[in-house]
C-alpha positions in Angstrom: 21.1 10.8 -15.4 19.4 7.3 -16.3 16.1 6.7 -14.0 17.7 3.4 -12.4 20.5 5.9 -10.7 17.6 7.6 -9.0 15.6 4.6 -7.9 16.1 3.9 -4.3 17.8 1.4 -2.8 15.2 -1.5 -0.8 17.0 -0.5 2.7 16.5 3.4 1.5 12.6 2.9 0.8 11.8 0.7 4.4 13.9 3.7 6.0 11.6 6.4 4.3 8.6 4.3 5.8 8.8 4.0 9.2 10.8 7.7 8.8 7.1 9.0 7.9 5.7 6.6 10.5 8.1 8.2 13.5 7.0 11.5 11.9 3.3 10.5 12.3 2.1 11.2 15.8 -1.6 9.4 15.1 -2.8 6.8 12.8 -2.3 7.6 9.5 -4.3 6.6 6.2 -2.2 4.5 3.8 -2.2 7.5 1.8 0.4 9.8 3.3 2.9 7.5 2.0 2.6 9.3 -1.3 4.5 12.0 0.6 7.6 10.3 0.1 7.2 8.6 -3.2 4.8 5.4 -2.4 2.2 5.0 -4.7 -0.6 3.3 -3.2 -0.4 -0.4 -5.0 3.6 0.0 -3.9 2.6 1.6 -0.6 0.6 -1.6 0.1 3.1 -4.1 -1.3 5.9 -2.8 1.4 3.6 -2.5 4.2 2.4 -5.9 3.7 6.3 -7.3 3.6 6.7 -4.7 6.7 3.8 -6.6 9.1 4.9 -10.0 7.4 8.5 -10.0 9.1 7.0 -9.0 11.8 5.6 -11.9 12.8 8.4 -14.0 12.3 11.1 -15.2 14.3 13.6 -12.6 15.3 17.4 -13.7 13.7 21.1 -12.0 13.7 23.2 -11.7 11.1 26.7 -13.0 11.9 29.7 -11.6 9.6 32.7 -13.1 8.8 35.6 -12.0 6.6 34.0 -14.6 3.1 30.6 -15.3 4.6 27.5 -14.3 6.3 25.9 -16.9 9.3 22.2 -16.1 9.8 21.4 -17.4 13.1 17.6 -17.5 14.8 17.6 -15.7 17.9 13.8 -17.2 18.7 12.4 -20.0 18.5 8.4 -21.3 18.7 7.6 -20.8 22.5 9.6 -17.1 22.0 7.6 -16.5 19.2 3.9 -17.1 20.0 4.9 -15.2 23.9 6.4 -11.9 21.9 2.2 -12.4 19.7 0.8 -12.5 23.2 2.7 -10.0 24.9 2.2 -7.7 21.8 -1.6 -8.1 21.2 -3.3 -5.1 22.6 -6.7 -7.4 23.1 -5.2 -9.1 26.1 -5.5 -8.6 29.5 -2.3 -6.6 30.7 -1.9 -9.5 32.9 -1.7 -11.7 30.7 0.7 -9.9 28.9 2.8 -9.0 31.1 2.6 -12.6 32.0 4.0 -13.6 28.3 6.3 -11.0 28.2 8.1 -12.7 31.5 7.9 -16.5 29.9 8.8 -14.5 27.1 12.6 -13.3 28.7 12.8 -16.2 30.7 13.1 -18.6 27.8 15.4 -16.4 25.8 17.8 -16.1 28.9 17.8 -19.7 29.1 18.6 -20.5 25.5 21.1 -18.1 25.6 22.7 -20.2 28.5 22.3 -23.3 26.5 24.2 -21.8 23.7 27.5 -20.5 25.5 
């Protein structure tokens, strides 16, 4: 069998990663990933794509029968709440403050767009 029939698809590989990270019950070094195939200069390439999209706005993938619509679901203000809400360094007030600014703007762009 030639090797490019054992290579993994890019959807089987991000699956395998945060497999091993729901199989991790504490921080784990970098590492561990060679447990499933990651070498480290790979390992670091995918987590780096990993905390990359992360950050960005969230979007939804829209299918129809000839095309694909990629739509944003967040926009600026829903952004930079989800950073605050998410950043372990705040206050849990002010957290839970962005995390209600947060819903509150995505329920009301979801009423602007019906």
């Amino acid at each position: 069998m030639s090797q490019s029939k054992n290579r993994r698809t890019l959807i089987e590989r991000a699956k395998a990663i945060f497999q091993k990270i729901e199989y991790e019950y504490e921080p784990f070094p970098k590492s561990r990933l060679q447990d499933i195939g990651f070498n480290p200069s790979t390992a670091e390439k995918w987590l780096e794509l990993i905390t990359y999209i992360q950050k960005m706005p969230r979007i939804r993938l829209i299918k129809t029968k000839n095309t694909t619509i990629i739509e944003r679901t967040e926009r600026g203000f829903h952004v930079m709440s989800r950073e605050t809400f998410m950043d372990p360094n705040k206050s849990y007030e002010e957290r839970f403050y962005a995390l209600q600014d947060y819903l509150n703007a995505l329920i009301n762009l979801e009423k602007l767009t019906e």
